[in-house]
Structure formats: C-alpha cells, structure tokens
C-alpha positions in Angstrom: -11.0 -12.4 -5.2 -9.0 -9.3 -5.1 -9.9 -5.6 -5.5 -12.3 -3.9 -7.6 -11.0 -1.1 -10.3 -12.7 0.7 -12.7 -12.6 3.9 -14.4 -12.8 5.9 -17.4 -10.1 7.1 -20.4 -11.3 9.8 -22.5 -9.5 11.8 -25.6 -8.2 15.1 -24.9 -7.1 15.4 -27.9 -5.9 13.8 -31.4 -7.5 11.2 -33.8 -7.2 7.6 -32.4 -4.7 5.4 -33.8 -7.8 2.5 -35.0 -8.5 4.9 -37.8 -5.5 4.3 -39.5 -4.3 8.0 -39.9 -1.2 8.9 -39.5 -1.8 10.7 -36.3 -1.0 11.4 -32.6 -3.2 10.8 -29.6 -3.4 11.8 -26.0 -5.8 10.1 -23.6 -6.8 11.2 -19.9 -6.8 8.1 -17.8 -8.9 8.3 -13.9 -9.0 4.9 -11.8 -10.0 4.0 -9.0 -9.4 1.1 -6.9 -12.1 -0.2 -4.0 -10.6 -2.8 -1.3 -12.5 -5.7 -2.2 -9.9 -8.8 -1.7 -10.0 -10.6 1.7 -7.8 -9.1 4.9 -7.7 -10.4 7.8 -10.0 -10.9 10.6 -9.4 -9.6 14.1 -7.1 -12.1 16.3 -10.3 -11.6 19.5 -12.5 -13.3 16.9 -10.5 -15.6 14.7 -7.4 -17.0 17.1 -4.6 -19.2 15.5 -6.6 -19.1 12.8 -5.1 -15.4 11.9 -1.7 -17.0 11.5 -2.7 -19.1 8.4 -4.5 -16.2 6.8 -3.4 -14.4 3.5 -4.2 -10.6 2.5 -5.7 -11.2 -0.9 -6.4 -7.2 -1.3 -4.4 -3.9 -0.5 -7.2 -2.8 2.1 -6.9 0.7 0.7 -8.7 2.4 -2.0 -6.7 4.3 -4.3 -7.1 6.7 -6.8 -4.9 6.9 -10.1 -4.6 9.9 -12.6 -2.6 9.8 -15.3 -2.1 10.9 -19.2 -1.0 8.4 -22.0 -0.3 9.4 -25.2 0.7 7.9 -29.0 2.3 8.8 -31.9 1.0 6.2 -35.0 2.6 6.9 -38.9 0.6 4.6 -40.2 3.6 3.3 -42.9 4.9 0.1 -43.9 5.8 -0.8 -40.5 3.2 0.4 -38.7 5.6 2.0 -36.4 4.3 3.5 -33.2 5.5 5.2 -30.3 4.0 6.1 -26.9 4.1 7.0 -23.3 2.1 7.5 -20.3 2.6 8.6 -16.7 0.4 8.6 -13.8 0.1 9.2 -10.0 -1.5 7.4 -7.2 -2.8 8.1 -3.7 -4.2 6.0 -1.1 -6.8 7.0 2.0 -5.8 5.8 5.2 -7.7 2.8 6.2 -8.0 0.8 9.5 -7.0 -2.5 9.2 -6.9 -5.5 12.1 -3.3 -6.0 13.7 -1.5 -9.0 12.6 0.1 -10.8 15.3 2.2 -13.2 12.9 4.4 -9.7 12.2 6.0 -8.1 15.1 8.8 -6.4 15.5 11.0 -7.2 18.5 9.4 -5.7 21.8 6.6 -7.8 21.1 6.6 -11.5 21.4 3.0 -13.2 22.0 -0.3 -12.2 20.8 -1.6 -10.7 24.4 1.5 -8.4 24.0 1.1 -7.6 20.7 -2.7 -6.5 20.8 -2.4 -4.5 24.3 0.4 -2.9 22.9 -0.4 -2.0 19.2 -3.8 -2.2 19.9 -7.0 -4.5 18.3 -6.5 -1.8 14.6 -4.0 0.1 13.4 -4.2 2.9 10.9 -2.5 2.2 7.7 -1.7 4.5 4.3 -0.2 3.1 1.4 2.5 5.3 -0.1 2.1 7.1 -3.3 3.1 6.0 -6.6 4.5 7.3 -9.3 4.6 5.7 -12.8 6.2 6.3 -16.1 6.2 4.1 -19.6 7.8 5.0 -23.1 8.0 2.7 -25.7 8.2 1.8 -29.7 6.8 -1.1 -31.8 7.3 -1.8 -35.5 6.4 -4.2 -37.5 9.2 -6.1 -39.3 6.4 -8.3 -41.5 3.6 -6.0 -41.8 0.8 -8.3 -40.3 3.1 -11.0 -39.3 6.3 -9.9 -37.0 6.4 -7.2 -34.6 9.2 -5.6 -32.5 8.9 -4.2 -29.1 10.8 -1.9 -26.7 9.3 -0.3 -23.6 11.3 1.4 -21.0 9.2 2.0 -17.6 10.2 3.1 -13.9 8.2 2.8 -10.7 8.4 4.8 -7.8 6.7 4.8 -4.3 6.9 6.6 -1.3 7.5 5.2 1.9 4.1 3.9 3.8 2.4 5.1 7.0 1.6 3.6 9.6 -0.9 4.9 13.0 -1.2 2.5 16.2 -1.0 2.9 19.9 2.7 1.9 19.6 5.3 4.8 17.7 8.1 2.2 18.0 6.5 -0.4 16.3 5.1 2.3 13.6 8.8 2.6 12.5 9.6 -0.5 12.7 6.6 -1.2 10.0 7.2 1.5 7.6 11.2 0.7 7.6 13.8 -1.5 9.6 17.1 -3.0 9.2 17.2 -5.3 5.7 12.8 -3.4 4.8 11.8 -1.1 3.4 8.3 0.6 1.8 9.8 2.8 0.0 11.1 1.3 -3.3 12.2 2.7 -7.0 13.1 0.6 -9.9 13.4 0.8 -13.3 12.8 -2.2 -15.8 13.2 -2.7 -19.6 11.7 -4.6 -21.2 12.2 -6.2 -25.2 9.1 -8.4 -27.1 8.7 -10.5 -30.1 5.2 -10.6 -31.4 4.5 -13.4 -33.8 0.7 -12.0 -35.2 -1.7 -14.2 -36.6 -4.9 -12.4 -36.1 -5.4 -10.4 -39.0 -8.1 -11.8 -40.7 -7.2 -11.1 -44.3 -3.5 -12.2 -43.8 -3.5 -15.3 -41.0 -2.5 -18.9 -41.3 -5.5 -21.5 -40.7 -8.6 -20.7 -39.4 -7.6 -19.3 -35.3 -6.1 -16.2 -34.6 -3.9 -15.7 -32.1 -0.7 -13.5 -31.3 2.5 -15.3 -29.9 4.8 -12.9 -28.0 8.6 -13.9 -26.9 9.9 -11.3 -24.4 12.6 -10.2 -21.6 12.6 -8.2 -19.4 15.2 -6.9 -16.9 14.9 -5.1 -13.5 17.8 -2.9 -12.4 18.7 0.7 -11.2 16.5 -0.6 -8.3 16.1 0.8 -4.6 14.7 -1.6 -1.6 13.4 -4.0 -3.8 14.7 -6.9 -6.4 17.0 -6.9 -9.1 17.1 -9.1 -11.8 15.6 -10.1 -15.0 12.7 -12.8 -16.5 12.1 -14.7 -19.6 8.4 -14.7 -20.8 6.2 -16.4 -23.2 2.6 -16.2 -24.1 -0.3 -16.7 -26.6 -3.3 -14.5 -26.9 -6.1 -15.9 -29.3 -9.3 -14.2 -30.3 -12.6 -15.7 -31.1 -15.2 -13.8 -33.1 -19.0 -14.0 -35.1 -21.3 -12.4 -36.7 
C-alpha cells in the first residue's frame, strides 16, 4: 500500500561478519524509492470526497546512498560494533492541491484551486542519516546487549504553485516546520533463543526489551518510548 524500495548493498571491502572471523566490513548501500502508495485525487474529479482522503505514499521518488560498516572480534561475547551514514534526495514531483490545507488567504475550495492552482510542484527535502552502535553478548547464545546512537537530519521542503505566499506558508509558518533534526538513543535487551544447538524447546525466536529516547530535537517531537517484541524463525530442509 505504500511505496516501492529496492536496491543493492555490495562489499567494498573486508570479510563479512557470518564467517566468524574476527574481522571488519564495509558495505556500499544504493536505494531507491518509487511513489507507489495512494495520493490524492484532484478536487475537479473527486469533490468532498478529497477531504476524507489519506496520502498513504510520499509522492516522490528518492534516491539513498550511503556506506555501513562493522567491526566483529568474534570472542566470548561476540562483541560488535558498527556504523553507517547515508544521504537522500528527492525529484520534484507534481502532486494535486489539497484543499483540506490552506493557509489563511484561502478559505473555500474555488479559492483555493484558482489561486494555487489544479497541481503544485513539490520536493521533499534532503536527508541526512547517521547510526553508531555496539552489541555484546552477556550469555554467549542467550543474552545480548544493545546501544545505538543515531541522528536525523532534513532540509527544509520545496514547494512550486501559482501562489509564492502560500509556497511559504507550506514549507514553514508559525508553530511548522519541514525542516527538522533530532537525535535519538536508543538501549535493547535481546533474550536469543534461535540458535539451534543452544535453544530451549523446539521454536526459535528472539525477544528484545528496548528504550529509546528522542531529544536534542529541532521542529519536531521530543520524548521517549518503551518497546517490546518477538521475532521467531521457522526453517526445513
């Protein structure tokens, strides 16, 4: 229901950490992401109707390039460490003019499209992402720690219609605004049970206990989140 990403992460160079060397690995990451998720349909054709509709999907494609890399000792602990940072751009896209989001010259729908205009021209703004983090395990097989420190940055969005006021009012106003940083850090608990040779009953699964907290933040939330979750695995031959 949303949009479509793929893309492809190659070695540049290292060993990978799966064949249990104590090693270091860096990876080249490119993805790309097509607008696939719903938007909404122009107010001529759908009426009302627009006012009840959702953008599922960004409406842009983007493009991400990044690097990610990991250092594995491969000791009692397994310990690991790692990091990764990447870039992303958007192409400007036109997109239909919602007339549920106005800014204050424009009151009714007639207004709204006569003045804006049937499309407007929007670009996402760019992104820029970091990670660095460490896991050990406590119980080789059994209990892992993890700490992962990541920040989040975006540049402020553009917009292109008929109207220059209401441009600026999209891209920024009073109490808004596109352009956002944060950073967040984050603290797991793995409980492992999916090591064949070493699990308890016949299912493997991993249950992870984490928190996470949002703070140093710019034009967006503040604030932290409590977390669970289960991951089970299912396998033949």
């Amino acid at each position: 229901v949303g949009d479509i990403t793929f893309g492809v992460t190659a070695i540049i160079k290292g060993e990978p950490s799966w064949k249990n060397i104590k090693s270091g690995v860096l990876y080249g990451r490119v993805f790309i992401s097509i607008p696939f998720g719903f938007t909404i349909e122009p107010f001529s054709s759908s009426g009302t109707k627009q006012l009840s509709q959702l953008n599922i999907g960004s409406g842009v494609s983007r493009i991400n390039m990044g690097i990610f890399g990991e250092y594995n000792w491969n000791n009692k602990t397994n310990t690991r460490v790692y990091g990764a940072i990447s870039s992303a751009a958007s192409t400007p896209e036109q997109l239909y003019t919602p007339v549920n989001i106005f800014s204050g010259a424009h009151s009714n729908p007639d207004s709204i499209i006569s003045n804006i205009g049937e499309t407007y021209k929007f670009k996402e703004g760019n992104w820029i992402n970091t990670l660095i983090g460490i896991d050990t395990e406590l119980l080789r097989n059994k209990f892992l720690i993890k700490l992962e420190s990541s920040t989040a940055m975006k540049s402020r969005d553009r917009y292109t219609s008929l109207d220059d006021d209401w441009d600026r009012w999209m891209e920024n106003h009073d109490g808004y605004d596109s352009e956002f940083k944060k950073w967040d850090f984050c603290i797991e608990a793995w409980f492992l049970n999916s090591t064949s040779d070493k699990r308890i009953g016949p299912f493997n699964f991993d249950i992870v206990l984490g928190y996470n907290r949002t703070f140093n933040t710019e034009n967006t939330f503040e604030g932290y989140k409590l977390y669970s979750g289960i991951t089970t695995y299912f396998q033949g031959w």
